[in-house]
N, C-alpha and C positions, 0 to 999 in steps of 0.2 A: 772658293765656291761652296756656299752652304747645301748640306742636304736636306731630304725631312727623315731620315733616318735618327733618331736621337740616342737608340742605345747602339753601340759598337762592341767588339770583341777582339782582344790581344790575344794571340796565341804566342806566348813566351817559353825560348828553348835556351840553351846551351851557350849553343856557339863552336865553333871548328873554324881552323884555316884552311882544310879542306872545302873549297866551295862548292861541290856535288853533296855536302852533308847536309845543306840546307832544305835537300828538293823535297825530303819526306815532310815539312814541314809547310815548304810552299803545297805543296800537295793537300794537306789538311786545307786548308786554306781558301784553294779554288772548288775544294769537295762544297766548305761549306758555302760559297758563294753560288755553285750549281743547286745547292739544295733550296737553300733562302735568297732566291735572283735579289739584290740590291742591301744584301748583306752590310756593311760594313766591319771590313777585317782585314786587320793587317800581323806583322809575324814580327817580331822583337826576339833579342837576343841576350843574354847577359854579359856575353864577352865576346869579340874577336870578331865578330858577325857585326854588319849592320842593316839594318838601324838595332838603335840601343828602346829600351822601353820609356821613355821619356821621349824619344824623338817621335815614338810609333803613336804615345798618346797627346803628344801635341799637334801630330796630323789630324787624328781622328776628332779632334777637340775644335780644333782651325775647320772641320767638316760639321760643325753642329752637333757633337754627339754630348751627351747630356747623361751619362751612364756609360761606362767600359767594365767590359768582362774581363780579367785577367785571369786564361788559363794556364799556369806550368806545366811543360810537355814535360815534365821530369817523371823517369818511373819510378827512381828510389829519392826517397826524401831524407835529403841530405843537408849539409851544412846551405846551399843552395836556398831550399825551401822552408827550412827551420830559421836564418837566419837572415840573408840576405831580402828573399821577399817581402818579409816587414817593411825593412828602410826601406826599398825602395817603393814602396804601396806607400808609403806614410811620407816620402819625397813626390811623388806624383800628385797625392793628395793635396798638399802643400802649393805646388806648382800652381791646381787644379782644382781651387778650393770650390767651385761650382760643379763639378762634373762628382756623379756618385761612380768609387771606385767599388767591386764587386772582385774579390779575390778568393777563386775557386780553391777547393785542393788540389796536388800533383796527381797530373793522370795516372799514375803506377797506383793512387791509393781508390780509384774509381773500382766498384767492382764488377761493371759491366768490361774494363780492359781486364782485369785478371783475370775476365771469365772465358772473354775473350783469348788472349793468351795461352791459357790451358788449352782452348778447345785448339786451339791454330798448332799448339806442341804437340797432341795428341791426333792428329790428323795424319 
């Protein structure tokens, strides 16, 4: 079922076998769909969790979206978002050769969450 939403947004994390690790995740999630009612957003993982980020942007893609945002929940940027996020942008791409991929920085390098952070330690 198509929508008229065209651009969408991946929030891509981690991953646990602990399945409560997910919820802070799911939580961003429905924040942003109360915020932007008719949002499209879905949560991708890179390991252990599913769905994987190919399966999240084949959903979103199968819904009309014409633009995905890909944000890593990562705070430290590590071998993760130095290395792995590439290929897999430049595999999705590929999959996806009509959809524009948008591959944000890791949120640990956003300075509205450091600023954040600080203020929340310091409270």
């Amino acid at each position: 079922m198509k929508t008229s939403t065209a651009h969408a947004t991946i929030l891509f994390a981690h991953g646990s076998r602990d399945p409560l690790w997910r919820q802070p995740i799911e939580a961003v999630a429905s924040q942003i769909r109360q915020l932007a009612p008719g949002a499209q957003v879905r949560c991708a993982y890179l390991e252990i969790t599913a769905p994987d980020l190919s399966t999240s942007a084949a959903e979103l893609a199968s819904l009309g979206a014409t633009s995905i945002t890909v944000l890593p929940l990562f705070l430290g940027v590590g071998k993760h978002a130095r290395e792995d996020m590439p290929q897999l942008m430049a595999a999705l791409q590929a999959s996806h050769p009509r959809i524009v991929f948008d591959l944000r920085p890791a949120i640990g390098e956003e300075m509205q969450v450091i600023e954040l952070l600080a203020r929340l330690a310091t409270s």
